[in-house]
N, C-alpha and C positions, 0 to 999 in steps of 0.2 A: 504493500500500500504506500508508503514513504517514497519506495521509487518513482510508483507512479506517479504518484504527485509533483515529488518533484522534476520528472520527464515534462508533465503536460505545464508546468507555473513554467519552466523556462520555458520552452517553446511562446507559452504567451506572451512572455516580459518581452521576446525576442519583435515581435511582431510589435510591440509597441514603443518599444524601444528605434524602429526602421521610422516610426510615423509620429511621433510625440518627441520632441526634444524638451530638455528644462532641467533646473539646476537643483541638487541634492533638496534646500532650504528654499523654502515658496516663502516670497510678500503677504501678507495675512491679510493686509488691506483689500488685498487682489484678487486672492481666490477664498478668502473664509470671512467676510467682513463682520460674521454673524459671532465671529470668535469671541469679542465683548461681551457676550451675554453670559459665556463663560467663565471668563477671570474677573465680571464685576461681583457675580455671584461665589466665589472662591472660598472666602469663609465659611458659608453654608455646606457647599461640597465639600469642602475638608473635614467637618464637622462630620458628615455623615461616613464620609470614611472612614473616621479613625472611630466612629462605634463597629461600624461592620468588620473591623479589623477585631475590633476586643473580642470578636468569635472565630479567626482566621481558619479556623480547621473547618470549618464548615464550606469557605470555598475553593471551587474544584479549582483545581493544580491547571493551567494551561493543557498538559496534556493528556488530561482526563476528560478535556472536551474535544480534543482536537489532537490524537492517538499520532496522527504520520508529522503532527510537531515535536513530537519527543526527541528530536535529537540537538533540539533548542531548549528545549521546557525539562529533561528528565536527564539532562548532560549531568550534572552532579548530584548532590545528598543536597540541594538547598533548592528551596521553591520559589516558584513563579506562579502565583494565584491569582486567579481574573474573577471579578465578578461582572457576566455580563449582561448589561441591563437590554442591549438591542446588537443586533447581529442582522445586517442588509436585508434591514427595516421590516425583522420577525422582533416583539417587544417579547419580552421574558417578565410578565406580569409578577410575577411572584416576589424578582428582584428589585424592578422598577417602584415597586412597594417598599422595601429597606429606605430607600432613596428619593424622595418624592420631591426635594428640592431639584435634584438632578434630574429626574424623569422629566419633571414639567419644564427645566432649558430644552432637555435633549426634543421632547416629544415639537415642541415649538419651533425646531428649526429642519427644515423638509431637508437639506443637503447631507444629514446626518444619520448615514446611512447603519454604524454601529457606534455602540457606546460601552466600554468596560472601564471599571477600577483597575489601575493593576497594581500589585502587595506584590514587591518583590523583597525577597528575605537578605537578611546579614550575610555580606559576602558572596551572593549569588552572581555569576556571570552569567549571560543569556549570550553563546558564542555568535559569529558571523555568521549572517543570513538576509536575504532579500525577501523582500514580499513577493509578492504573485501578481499582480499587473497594476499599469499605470490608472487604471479606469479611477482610481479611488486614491485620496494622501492623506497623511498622516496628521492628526492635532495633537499634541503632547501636553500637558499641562499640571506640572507640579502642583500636588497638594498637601503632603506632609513628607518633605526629602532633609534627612538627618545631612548634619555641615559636620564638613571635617577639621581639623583639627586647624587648619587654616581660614575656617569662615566661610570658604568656596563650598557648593553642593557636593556631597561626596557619594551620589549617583552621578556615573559617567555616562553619555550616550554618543559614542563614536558612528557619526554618517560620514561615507567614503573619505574614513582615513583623519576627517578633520573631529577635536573634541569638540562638546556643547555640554555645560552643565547647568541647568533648569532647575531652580529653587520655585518657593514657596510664592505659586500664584504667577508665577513664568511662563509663557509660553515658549510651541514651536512650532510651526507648521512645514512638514517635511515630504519627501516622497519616498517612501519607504520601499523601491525597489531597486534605489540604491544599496549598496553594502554596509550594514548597519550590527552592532552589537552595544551590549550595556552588561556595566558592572555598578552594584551596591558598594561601595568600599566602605561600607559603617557595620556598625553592632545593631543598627535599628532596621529595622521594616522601610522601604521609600514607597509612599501612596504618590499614584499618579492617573491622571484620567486620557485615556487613549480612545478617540472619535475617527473613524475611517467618514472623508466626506466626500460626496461626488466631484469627481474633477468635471466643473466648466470649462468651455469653450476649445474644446477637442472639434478635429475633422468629422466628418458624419458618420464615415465609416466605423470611426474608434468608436464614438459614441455608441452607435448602433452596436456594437462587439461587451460593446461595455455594459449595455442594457442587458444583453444575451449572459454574460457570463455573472450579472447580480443576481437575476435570476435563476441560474443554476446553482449558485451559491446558498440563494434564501430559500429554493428546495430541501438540500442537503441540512442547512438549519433550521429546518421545521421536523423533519426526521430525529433529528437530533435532540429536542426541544427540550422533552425532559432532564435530563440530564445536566439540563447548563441552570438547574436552581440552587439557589445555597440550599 
């Protein structure tokens, strides 16, 4: 399963990669203008993180939802836990309910196509890996990332090659089919909210491929549905 997957995500990055050109780090103004509604609200959502954290074991590990990511999610003894509230625009009622600050942003903006927490553990690295096609990028947005011993975040997220470290109430807005990894360098938990959102203003073609492959995507996570509850 892992193989395939990762046969059929290249071949697609491939093809859009030939038609889409653009640079690791997207303008936020430009393509997520809706991202304020996120970091004005940031207090709130952090809030409700760090209670659904005070339960951590209750959510599922990355690659307990998502089996052929294990060799990102289950690489060491240290976790990488998602709670995911929407997945290409299936809502996860159950979780969306922990969350109601954040549900009522996420639900309010049509380009937000998924929505997870992520609780990455003490010392965990998430090795190099590229996402699966350009159709959709990446919002990053620190909510509760432990500082190192210097002041700087001490969650690292390295995209192609360059560092970025994203504190409390930060954003980023990325394309995550660039080559990408992250490390915790702290003793604490880093909470952070990761939003996959439709890429505007693509050729017709892409688009139309783009449409095709969200919803084979939001097939697969309707299949999956149960599963992905705390």
């Amino acid at each position: 399963m892992g193989a395939l997957y990762d046969l059929s995500t290249k071949a697609i990055r491939g093809i859009y990669d030939h038609r889409i050109c653009g640079t690791p780090v997207l303008d936020i103004a430009s393509y997520f203008p809706d991202a304020r509604r996120f970091v004005d609200a940031w207090p709130e959502l952090r809030d409700e993180a760090v209670r659904v954290a005070c339960e951590i074991k209750r959510v599922p590990r990355f690659h307990d939802l998502m089996p052929e990511q294990a060799d990102i999610s289950a690489n060491d003894d240290r976790d990488w836990r998602l709670l995911v509230l929407k997945a290409y625009g299936v809502s996860i009622r159950e979780n969306m309910a922990l969350c109601p600050a954040l549900a009522a942003v996420v639900l309010s903006v049509p380009d937000v196509l998924s929505a997870a927490l992520s609780f990455l553990a003490p010392g965990k690295h998430i090795p190099r890996h590229r996402g699966p096609f350009r159709g959709v990028i990446r919002f990053y947005l620190g909510l509760s990332v432990p500082a190192s011993a210097d002041g700087r975040p001490a969650a690292v997220l390295v995209i192609n090659d360059r560092e970025y470290r994203i504190g409390d109430g930060e954003c980023l807005l990325w394309d995550d089919t660039f080559p990408h990894e992250v490390w915790n360098r702290s003793d604490k938990v880093r909470i952070a909210l990761l939003l996959d959102i439709r890429r505007r203003g693509m050729p017709l073609d892409m688009a139309l491929l783009s449409r095709l492959l969200i919803a084979a995507i939001r097939a697969s996570v309707l299949l999956r549905k149960t599963s992905w509850r705390q």
